[in-house]
C-alpha positions, 0 to 999 in steps of 0.5 A, spaced: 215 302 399 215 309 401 223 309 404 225 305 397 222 312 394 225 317 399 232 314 398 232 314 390 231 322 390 236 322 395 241 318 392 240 321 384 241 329 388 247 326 391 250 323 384 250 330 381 257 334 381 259 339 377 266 336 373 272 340 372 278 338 366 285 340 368 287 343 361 292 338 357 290 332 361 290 328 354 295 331 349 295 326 342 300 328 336 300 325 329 304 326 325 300 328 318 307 328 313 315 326 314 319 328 307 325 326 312 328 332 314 322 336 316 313 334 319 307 337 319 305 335 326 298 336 328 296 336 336 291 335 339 288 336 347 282 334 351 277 341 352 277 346 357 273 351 358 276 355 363 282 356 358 281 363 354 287 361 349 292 356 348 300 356 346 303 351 342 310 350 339 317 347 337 323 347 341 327 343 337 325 347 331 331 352 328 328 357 327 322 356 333 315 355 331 310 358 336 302 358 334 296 361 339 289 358 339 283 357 342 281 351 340 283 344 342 288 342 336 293 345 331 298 343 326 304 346 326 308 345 320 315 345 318 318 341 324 325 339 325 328 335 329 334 335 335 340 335 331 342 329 327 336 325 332 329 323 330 326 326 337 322 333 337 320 338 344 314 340 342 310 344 348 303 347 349 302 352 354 295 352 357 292 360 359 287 362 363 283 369 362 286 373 365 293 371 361 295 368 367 299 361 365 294 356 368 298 349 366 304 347 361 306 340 358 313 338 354 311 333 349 317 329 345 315 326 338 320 321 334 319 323 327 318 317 322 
């Protein structure tokens, strides 16, 4: 009984750790509108906290969308797709404190 009791002490102390999410690992977009030609797109990703603000934008918009945020989700509005396709280039740019790029993610949505 006294070794059952020492090992339940050392098994919780060494299941305790410190766990670190790497910035964009579930990006999720949805489209909230689509009047044919243009979406209003919200994006949304898993928090971090050792990320100090986030840049999220269009590649494929004419002209280019480009917000900052420091929260973990963002509409962007008035987004056009590629040409006469239905694909969109989104991206979203994780930075750290010190303005320092920490992680960056391209994200392709079909616009329906």
């Amino acid at each position: 009984m006294n070794k059952f009791l020492f090992l339940i002490p050392l098994l919780l102390g060494t299941g305790i750790g410190f766990a670190h999410a790497e910035p964009l690992d579930e990006i999720r977009t949805e489209i909230l509108n689509f009047d044919g030609s243009s979406a209003d797109v919200q994006v949304s990703w898993n928090q971090d906290n050792t990320v100090s603000q986030y840049e999220i934008g269009c590649v494929s918009c004419f002209p280019n969308i480009s917000k900052v945020t420091t929260e973990n989700n963002i509409i962007l509005n008035e987004v056009t797709s590629i040409g006469d396709k239905s694909m969109v280039l989104l991206y979203v740019i994780a930075y750290d404190s010190d303005k320092e790029i920490s992680k960056a993610k391209q994200i392709f949505v079909e616009l329906k």
